[in-house]
N, C-alpha and C positions, 0 to 999 in steps of 0.2 A: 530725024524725028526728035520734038522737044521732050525735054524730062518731064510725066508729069509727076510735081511734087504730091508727096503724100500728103492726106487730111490731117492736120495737128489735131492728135490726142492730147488733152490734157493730162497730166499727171496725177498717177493714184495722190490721194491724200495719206498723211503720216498712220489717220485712224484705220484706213482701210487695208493699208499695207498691216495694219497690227494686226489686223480682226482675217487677212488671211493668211497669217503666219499662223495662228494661234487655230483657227478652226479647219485651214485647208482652204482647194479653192474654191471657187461658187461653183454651185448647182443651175444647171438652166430650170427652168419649168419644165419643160417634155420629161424629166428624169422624175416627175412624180409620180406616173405611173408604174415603175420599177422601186419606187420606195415604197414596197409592200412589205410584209413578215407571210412565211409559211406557216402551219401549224403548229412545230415544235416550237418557233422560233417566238411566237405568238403566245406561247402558252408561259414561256422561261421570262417575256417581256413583261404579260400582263397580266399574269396570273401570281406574280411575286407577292402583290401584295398582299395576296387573298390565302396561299399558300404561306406565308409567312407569320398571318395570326396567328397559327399554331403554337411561337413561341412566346407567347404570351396572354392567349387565351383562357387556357385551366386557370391558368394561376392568377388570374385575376378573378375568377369567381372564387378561388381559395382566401383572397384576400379579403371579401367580404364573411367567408363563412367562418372561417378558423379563430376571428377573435372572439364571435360569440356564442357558436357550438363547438369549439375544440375540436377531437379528432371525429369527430362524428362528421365534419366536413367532409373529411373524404371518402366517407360513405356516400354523402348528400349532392357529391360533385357528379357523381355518374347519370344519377335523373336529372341534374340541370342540362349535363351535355348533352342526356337525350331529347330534350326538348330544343335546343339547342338544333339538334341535327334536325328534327321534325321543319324549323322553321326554315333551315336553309334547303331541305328537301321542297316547297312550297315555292320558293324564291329562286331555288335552280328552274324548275316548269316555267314560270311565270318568263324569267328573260331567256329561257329555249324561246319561248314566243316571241319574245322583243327583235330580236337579233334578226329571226325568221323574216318579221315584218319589215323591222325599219333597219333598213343595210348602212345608212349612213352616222357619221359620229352621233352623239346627242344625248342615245339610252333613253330614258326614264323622261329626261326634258322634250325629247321629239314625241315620244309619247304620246305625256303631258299637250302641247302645245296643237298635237295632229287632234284629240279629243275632247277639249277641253278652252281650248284658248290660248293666244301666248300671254295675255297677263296671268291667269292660274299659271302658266306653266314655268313662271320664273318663282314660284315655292321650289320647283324642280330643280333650275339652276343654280338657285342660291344653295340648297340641300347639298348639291355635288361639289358645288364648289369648294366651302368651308370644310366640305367630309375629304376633299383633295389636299386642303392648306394642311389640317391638323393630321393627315396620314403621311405625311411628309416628316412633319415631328416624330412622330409617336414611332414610326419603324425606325426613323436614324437612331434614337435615343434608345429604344429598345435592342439594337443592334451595338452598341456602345456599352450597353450591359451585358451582353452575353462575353463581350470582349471583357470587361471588367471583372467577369463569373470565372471565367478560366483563369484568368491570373489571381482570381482567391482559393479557387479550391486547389490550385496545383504546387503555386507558391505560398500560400497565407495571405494576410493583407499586405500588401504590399502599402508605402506609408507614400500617400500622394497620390494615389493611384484613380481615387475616386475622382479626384479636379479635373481628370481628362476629361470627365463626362461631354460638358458642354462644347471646350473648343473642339473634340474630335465630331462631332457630330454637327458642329457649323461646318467643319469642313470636308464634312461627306455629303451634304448638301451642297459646297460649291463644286465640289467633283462631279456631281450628279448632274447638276445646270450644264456644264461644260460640255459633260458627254453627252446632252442630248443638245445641245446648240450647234454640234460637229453634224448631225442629221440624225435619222432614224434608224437605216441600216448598221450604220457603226454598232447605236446603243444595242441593236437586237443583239449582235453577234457577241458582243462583252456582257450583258444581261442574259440571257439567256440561261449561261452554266449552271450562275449559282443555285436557282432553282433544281436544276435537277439533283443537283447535289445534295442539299439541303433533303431533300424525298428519298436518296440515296440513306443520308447519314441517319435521319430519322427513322427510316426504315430498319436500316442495322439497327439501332438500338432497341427497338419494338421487337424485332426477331430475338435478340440476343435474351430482352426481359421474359420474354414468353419462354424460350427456353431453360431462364434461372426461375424462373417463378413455376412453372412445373416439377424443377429437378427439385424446389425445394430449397434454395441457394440465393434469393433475392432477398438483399437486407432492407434493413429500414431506416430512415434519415431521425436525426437525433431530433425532434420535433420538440426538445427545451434550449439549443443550443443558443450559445450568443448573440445576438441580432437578432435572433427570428420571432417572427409575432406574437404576441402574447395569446394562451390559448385558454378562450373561454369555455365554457360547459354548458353540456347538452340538456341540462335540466333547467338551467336559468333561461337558455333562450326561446325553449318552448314551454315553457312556465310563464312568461313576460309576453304572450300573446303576440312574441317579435318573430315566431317562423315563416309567417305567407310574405312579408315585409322581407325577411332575411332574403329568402329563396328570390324573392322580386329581384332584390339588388343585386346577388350574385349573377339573375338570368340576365340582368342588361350589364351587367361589367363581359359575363361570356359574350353575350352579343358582337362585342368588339371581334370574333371571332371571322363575321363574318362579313367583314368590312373591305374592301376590295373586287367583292361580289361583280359589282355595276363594273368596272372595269371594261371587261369584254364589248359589255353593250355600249357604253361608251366611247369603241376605239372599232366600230365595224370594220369601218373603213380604209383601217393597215392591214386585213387581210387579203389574201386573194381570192379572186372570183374561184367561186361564185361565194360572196363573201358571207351570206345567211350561213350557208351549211358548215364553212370552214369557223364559224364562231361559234354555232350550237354544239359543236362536235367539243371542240377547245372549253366551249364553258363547263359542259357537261364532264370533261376530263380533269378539270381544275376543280370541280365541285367533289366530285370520286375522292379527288386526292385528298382533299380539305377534310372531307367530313373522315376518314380512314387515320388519319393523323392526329385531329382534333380527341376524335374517340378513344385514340392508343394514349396519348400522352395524360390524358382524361384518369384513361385505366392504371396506369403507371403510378400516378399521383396516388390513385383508390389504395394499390397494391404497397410504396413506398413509404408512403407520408413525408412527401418532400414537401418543405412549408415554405410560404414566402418570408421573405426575410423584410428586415424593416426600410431600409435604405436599397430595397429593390435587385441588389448582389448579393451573396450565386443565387441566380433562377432557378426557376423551378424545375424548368426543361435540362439545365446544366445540371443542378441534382441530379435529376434523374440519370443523366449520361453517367457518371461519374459514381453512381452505384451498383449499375447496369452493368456496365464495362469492370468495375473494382482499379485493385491498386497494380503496381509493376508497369510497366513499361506499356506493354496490350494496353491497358485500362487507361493511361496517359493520352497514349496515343488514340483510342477512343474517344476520349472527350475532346482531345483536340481535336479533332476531323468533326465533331456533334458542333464543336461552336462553332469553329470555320465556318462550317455552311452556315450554320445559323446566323452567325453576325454578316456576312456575305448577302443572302437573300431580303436577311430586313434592311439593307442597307440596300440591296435592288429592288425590294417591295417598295422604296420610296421612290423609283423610277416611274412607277406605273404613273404616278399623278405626274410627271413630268410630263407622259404622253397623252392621259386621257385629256391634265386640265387646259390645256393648248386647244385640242382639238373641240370639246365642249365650250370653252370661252369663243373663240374662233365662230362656232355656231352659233351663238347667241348674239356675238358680234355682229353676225350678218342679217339677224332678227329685230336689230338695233335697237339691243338692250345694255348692249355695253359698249364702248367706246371702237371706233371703227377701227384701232389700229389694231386689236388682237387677230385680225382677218389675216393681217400681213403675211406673207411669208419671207424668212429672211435669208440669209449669207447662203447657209446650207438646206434648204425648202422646208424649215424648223417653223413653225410659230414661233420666234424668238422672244417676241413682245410678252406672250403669256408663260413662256420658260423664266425669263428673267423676273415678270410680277410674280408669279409665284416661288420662286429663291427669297425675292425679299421678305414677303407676308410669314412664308416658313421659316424663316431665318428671326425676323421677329418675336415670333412665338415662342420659339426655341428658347431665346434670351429674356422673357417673362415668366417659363416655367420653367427654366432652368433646367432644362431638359430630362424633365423630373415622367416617366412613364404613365406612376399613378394618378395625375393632376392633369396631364394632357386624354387621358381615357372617357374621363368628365366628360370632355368634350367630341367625342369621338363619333355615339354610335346614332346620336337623334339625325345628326343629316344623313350618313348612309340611308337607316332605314324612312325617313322621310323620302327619299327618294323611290324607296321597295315598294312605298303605298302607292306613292304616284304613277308608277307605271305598273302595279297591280290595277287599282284602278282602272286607270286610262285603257287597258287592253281589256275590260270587263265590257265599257263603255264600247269599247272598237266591236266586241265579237255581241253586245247585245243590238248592234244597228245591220249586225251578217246573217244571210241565211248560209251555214254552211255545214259540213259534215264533223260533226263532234262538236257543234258549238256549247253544245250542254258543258261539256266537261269542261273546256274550254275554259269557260264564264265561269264553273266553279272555283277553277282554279286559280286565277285571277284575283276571284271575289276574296279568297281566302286569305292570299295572299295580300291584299290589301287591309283586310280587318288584323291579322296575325300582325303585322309592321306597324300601322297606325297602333294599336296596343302596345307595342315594345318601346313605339317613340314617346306614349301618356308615360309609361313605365319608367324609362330611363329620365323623363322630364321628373319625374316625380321624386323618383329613391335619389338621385344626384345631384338635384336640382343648387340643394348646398353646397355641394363638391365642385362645382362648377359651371354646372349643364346651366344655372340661369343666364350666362354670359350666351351660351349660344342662341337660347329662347329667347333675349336680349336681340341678337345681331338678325335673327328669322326676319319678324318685320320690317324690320330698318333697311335688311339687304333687299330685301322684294321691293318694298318704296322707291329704293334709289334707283333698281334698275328701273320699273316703270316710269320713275322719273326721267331719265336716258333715253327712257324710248320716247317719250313726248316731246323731250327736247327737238328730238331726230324729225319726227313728223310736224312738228312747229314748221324747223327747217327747213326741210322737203316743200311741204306746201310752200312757204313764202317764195322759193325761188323758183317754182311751178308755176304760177302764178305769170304768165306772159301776155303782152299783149296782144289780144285779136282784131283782125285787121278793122276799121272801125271803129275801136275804142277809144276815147278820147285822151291821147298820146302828146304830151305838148312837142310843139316844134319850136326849133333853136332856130333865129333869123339871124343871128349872128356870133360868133364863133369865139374863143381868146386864147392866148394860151400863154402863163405865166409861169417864168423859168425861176428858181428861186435862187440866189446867187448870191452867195456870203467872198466871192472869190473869185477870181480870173485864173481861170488852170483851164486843163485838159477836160473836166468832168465838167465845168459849166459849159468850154465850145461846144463839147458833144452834144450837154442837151439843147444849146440854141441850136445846132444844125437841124435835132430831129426836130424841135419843136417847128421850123420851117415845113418840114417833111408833112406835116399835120396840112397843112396850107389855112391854116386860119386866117381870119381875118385882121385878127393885130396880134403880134407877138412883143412880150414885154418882160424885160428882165428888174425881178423886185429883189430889193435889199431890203431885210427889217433891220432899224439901227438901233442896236443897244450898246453899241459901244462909239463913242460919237471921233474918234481918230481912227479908229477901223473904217468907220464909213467913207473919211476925208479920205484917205491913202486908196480906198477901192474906187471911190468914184474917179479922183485923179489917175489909176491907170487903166480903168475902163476907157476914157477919154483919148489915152494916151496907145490904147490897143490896136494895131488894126486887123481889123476884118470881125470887128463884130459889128452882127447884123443888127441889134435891136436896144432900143434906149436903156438905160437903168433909171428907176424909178426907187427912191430911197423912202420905205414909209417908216415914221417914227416909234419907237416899240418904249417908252420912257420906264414903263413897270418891271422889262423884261419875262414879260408876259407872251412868247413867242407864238406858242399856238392860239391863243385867243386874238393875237392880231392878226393871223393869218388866217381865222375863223372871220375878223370883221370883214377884212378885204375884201375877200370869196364873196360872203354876205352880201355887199353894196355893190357890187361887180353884179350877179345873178339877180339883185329884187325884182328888176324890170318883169321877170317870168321872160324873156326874150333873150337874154343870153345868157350862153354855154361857156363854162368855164375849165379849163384842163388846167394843173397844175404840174407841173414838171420838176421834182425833186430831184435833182443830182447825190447819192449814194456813193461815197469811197467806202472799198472794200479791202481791208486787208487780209494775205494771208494768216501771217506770223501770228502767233498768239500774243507777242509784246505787240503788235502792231493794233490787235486789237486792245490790247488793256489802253492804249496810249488814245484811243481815239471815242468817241462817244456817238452813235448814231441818232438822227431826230427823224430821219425821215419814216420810218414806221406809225412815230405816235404823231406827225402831221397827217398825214392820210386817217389816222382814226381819230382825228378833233373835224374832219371834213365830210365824213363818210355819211352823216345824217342831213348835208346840206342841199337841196335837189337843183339838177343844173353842175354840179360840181362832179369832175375826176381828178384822181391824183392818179399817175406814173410815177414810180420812181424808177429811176434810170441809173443802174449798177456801172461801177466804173473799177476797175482791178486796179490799184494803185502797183501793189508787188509786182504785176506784172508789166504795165506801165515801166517801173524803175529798172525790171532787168532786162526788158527790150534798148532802152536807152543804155548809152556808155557811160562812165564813169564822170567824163566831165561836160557832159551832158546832161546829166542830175545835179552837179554843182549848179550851172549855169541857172538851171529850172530852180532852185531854189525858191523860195518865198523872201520874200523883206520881213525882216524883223518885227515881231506885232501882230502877223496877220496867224488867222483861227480859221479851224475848218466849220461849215456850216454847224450851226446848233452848239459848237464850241467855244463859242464866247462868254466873256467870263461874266457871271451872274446873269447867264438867259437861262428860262426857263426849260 
């Protein structure tokens, strides 16, 4: 019995071999249904982010209020936060509905686009979008500071210490990209802890303050101390008709509180079936936790008067810890365990937009409002494409605000809550077209929740608008324009290649046939393509030379001549400008005017592996086919031909022998062609 040889596999390439060293090996497709998250697993992934405003939330409404009412701020912080809580009370209801309704990624944008339209409903994706780039910033940097807070309150200033800011927080962003490009499962299992931890840690300290602030034992932060904000008084700022104004600003810097929200609805679709319930369940326990934490750390501040400082170290939440806990060893190690998790979860609250912004670009991608390749899935069944765009856009950011917390907030909370409106709305819309049981409420709550958000987004457009927020009002239209642009692109598209003929149509017919091989060279990649172009069975086959180099021509036509077994003449036409696609545009041209014949042009393409092999060589055959592509009657082939491989099939003195003669040039390689 004969051997049968095995099919030659080609060899991994250098990049592939790298990319599955570094990520593991590839995932088939069938494994995406097992790339789910349980509900714990669900809550530690995507609930980081939202869970994680905590450490930074209070203290940005303190940051508006403490220069201009002084201590009276942290009287005035407890009704912001309770308003605060009221609106994420409105906003939890609203997407228990979403989640319910629409099980697949999107949120707010499927919404949006299920009641409204898909042009309305790209306000929605641009909203989530931009609210995904800058919560990327805003938790690494935030988390970079709580790291920077413990090394001040435990050692001092440490001299240098603040510089880490920026590079430590580029490269918790490229950590983050990495672990969610290895796939989804990993990142749950590595994401996950830190949240609970962080509810762990914060928790002890709210227990511990509640027991010192009863016993009568909870001190006070020195609210004149060095760095910290200058504190204005209570009489100037409600004297100067700046309270309703103050309180405004303070309520949309809290805002930021509850930024991560969308999340869940965002990412239905990494639960498990039955995935409505296992996400109402999850949002609903990530909201519990939020608003319980938000309110303690709120109360703490009320009780402490821990102030924000000016250069954003020790925080507010690290105060806290570290008067909570007190001095000795116990009290050390208290704070240390409060930032851990805290720099830990803001650092995995920048995960969540890893997962949701993939899975929402991805869908809009398929809506064909953004560019088809975010649909991809890649190495490890990751949206790679939308992991990596959004690394770069965050990473940009980063390096324009210097990974400065208060300046990235600016821009923070108008596209979350743009989003709260839109699928408040949208589901107002949905349950007013329903007859169903409790629509009433339903609709209220909906309604409410869309008027409560659209208000918060005038709000924060307004009070920050100098701080920042007109960069995003800025980017709103601009973003929406361009995806609608995108999409008419697409359907341009569509339609023209839709477009076929029916039978009857008047279709021109080709009575006679050509096919021109273009040939700068006698080697292996011109026989090839006269073979095929035989293959075609045309009516004449013709091998052209354009001459711009006129001893190149001489030397080729003489061992054409001198060749045997080719099949077909060479015709040498003049190129004098070195104008090579324009004369190969005239040729075509006078060849096809009749309207009666068809023209095919057959480009020969060497390919090389090596990376020298390509710097050394110049290809033309792309930009010939697009100087032709508008000409009717006319096809280009190009016909790839593997040089490297060519060379290592042959022996050593077999590639000597194959050699060229001194002077000759590979096609589109001669010197002064175009």
């Amino acid at each position: 019995m004969a051997d049968t040889a095995a099919p030659l596999q080609p060899p991994d390439r250098p990049g592939y071999r790298l990319k599955r060293l570094l990520l593991g090996p590839p995932l088939v497709t069938e494994r995406i249904r097992r790339e789910k998250l349980h509900n714990p697993a669900a809550l530690g992934v995507l609930a980081s982010d939202c869970i994680s405003s905590t450490a930074y939330g209070s203290e940005e409404m303190l940051r508006v209020l403490v220069p201009v009412i002084g201590v009276a701020a942290f009287t005035m912080i407890l009704p912001v936060t309770g308003a605060i809580l009221l609106v994420l009370l409105v906003v939890t209801l609203c997407y228990s509905d979403v989640v319910t309704i629409y099980t697949r990624a999107g949120g707010s944008y499927v919404v949006a686009r299920e009641n409204f339209g898909p042009d309305i409903a790209q306000i929605a994706s641009v909203a989530l979008l931009v609210d995904y780039i800058v919560t990327v910033a805003v938790q690494v940097s935030a988390g970079t500071n709580a790291i920077i807070s413990f090394a001040h309150l435990v050692g001092g200033t440490w001299t240098g210490i603040d510089h880490l800011q920026l590079p430590l927080s580029a490269l918790v962003i490229l950590i983050l990209a990495y672990g969610n490009l290895r796939g989804l499962r990993e990142a749950g299992r590595v994401f996950m802890v830190p949240a609970y931890l962080f509810i762990l840690a914060v928790g002890l300290m709210l227990v511990v303050g509640v027991i010192r602030g009863l016993a009568g034992t909870l001190p006070h932060a020195d609210v004149h101390a060095a760095g910290a904000m200058p504190l204005g008084t209570a009489g100037s700022g409600w004297l100067y008709g700046a309270s309703l104004f103050i309180v405004l600003r303070s309520f949309a810097n809290g805002g930021s509180s509850l930024t991560g929200l969308e999340a869940i609805s965002n990412s239905v679709s990494v639960f498990r079936d039955p995935k409505g319930r296992n996400a109402r369940r999850t949002l609903v326990t990530m909201s519990c936790v939020l608003g319980t934490l938000v309110l303690g750390v709120s109360a703490l501040a009320h009780f402490t008067h821990a102030i924000p400082y000016r250069d954003g170290t020790p925080t507010v939440l690290a105060q806290e810890a570290h008067l909570v806990f007190g001095g000795g060893v116990l009290g050390a190690l208290g704070l240390a365990f409060v930032q851990l998790a805290t720099a830990l979860i803001l650092y995995t609250g920048a995960n969540t937009p890893f997962t949701g912004f993939p899975f929402l670009a991805s869908f809009v991608a398929e809506d064909r409002f953004l560019p088809r390749q975010l649909t991809r899935r890649g190495h490890r069944l990751a949206f790679s494409n939308g992991i990596v765009s959004l690394a770069v856009v965050a990473l940009a950011l980063l390096v324009v605000t210097e990974a400065n917390v208060d300046r990235l907030v600016a821009l923070y909370a108008i596209g979350v809550f743009t989003a709260f409106t839109m699928a408040g709305a949208g589901m107002t819309a949905y349950h007013l077209r329903r007859r169903e049981p409790g629509r009433t409420w339903k609709v209220a709550v909906n309604f409410i929740t869309a008027v409560v958000s659209a208000a918060v987004v005038l709000i924060f457009g307004i009070t920050k608008f100098t701080e920042g927020a007109w960069l995003v009002v800025v980017v709103f239209p601009l973003g929406v324009w361009a995806l609608i642009r995108i999409n008419r692109e697409y359907r341009a598209e569509a339609a023209a290649l839709e477009a076929v003929p029916r039978p009857g149509d008047d279709v021109p017919r080709w009575r006679r046939h050509v096919v021109f091989v273009l040939a700068d060279s006698i080697d292996l990649a011109t026989v090839k393509a006269l073979r095929y172009a035989h293959e075609l069975r045309p009516d004449e086959v013709r091998a052209v030379h354009f001459m711009v180099d006129e001893a190149h021509a001489r030397r080729l036509m003489a061992r054409w001549e001198a060749t045997a077994g080719v099949t077909a003449a060479l015709e040498v036409v003049e190129c004098p400008d070195r104008r090579l696609r324009h004369a190969v545009r005239e040729l075509a041209a006078r060849t096809t005017e009749d309207g009666q014949t068809a023209l095919t042009l057959l480009v020969p393409r060497r390919t090389y592996a090596s990376p020298l092999g390509k710097l050394l060589h110049r290809g033309t055959a792309e930009s010939l086919a697009k100087a032709l592509e508008r000409l009717p009657g006319v096809a280009v082939t190009i016909l790839p031909f593997a040089v490297s491989l060519a060379a290592r099939e042959r022996g050593p003195r077999e590639r000597e022998a194959g050699q060229r003669e001194p002077g000759e040039h590979e096609p589109g390689e001669r010197p002064g062609s175009e």
